[in-house]
Structures are given as C-alpha cells and as structure tokens.
C-alpha positions as CSV (number, residue, x, y, z in Angstrom):
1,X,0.0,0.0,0.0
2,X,2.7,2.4,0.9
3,X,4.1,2.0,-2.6
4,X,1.4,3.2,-4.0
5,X,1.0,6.1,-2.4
6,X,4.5,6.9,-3.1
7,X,3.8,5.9,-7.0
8,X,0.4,7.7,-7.0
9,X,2.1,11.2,-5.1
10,X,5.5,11.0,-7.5
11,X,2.7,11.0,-10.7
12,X,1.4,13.9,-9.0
13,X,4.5,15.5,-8.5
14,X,5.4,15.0,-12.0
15,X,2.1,16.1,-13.2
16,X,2.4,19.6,-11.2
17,X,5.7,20.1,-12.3
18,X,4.7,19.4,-16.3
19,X,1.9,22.0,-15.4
20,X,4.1,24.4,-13.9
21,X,6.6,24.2,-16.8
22,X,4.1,25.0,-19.4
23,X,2.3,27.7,-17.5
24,X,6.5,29.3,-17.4
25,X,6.8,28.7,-20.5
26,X,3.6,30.6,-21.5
27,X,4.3,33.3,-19.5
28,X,7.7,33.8,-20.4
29,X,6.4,33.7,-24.0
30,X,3.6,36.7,-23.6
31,X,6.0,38.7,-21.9
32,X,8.6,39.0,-24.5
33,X,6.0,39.5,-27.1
34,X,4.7,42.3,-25.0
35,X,8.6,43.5,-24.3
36,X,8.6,43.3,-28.5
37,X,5.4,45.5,-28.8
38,X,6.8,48.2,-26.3
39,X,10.1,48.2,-28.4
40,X,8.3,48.6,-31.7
41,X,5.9,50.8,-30.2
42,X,8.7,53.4,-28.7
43,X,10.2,53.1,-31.9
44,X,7.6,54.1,-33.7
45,X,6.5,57.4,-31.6
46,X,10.3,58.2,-31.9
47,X,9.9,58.0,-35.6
48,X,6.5,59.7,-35.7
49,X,8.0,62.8,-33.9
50,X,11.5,63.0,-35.6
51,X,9.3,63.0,-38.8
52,X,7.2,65.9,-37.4
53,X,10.4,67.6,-36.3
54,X,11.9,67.5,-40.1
55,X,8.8,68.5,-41.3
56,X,8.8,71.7,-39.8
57,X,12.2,73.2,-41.0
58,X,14.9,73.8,-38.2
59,X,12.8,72.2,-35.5
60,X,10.6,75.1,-34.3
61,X,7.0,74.5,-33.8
62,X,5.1,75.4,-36.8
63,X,2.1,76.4,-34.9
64,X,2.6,79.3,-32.9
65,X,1.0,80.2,-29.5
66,X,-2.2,81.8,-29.7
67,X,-1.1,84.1,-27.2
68,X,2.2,85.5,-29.3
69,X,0.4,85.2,-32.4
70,X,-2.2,87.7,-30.9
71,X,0.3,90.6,-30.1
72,X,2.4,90.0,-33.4
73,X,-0.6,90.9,-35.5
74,X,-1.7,94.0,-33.0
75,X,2.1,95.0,-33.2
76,X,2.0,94.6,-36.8
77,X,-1.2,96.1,-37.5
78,X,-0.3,99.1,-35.5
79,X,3.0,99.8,-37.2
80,X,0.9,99.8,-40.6
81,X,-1.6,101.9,-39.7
C-alpha cells in the first residue's frame, strides 16, 4: 500500500511540475511579445516625432502660440496703420 502512495504522489508531483513548466513557459512567451510590442511601439512614436520635427524646417513649432500670435498681429497692425 505504501508503494502506491508513493507511485500515486510522485505521478502527481510529476504532473504539477509538467503543469508548472508550461504555464512558465507561456508566460515567459507573452511577456517577451509584450517586451517586442513596447520596443516597436517606442520606436515608432520616436519616428513619428522626428518626422514631425523635419517637417517643420529647423525644428521650431510650426504652430505658434495663440497668445504670441495675438500681439504680433496688434504689433504689426499698428505699425501699418
């Protein structure tokens, strides 16, 4: 009888650790993929704004602030008037 205990709890054992290996394995898996994604994902918004960047001449904003563009055109307007 004690032999089969010891047969039934070492199937057991093996069967937990076959479980536990695949369930690593799985997560070891998704987390690279999701370590892949970030990479690409970075890469991307880095290319996205570097595009935007060369886009816009020497790297200054092309929209200006509503608040400077204001007082240019009041300055301007002034001095033409």
């Amino acid at each position: 009888m004690s032999q089969k205990a010891t047969r039934t709890r070492g199937g057991l054992t093996r069967l937990i650790h076959v479980v536990v290996d695949e369930v690593q394995d799985i997560v070891e898996s998704a987390l690279d993929r999701v370590d892949d994604a970030e990479k690409d994902f970075r890469r991307g918004l880095t290319r996205l704004v570097e595009s935007r960047d060369h886009s816009a001449g020497d790297g200054v904003e092309s929209v200006p602030d509503a608040g400077l563009a204001d007082s240019s055109q009041s300055a301007s307007r002034g001095a033409s008037d």
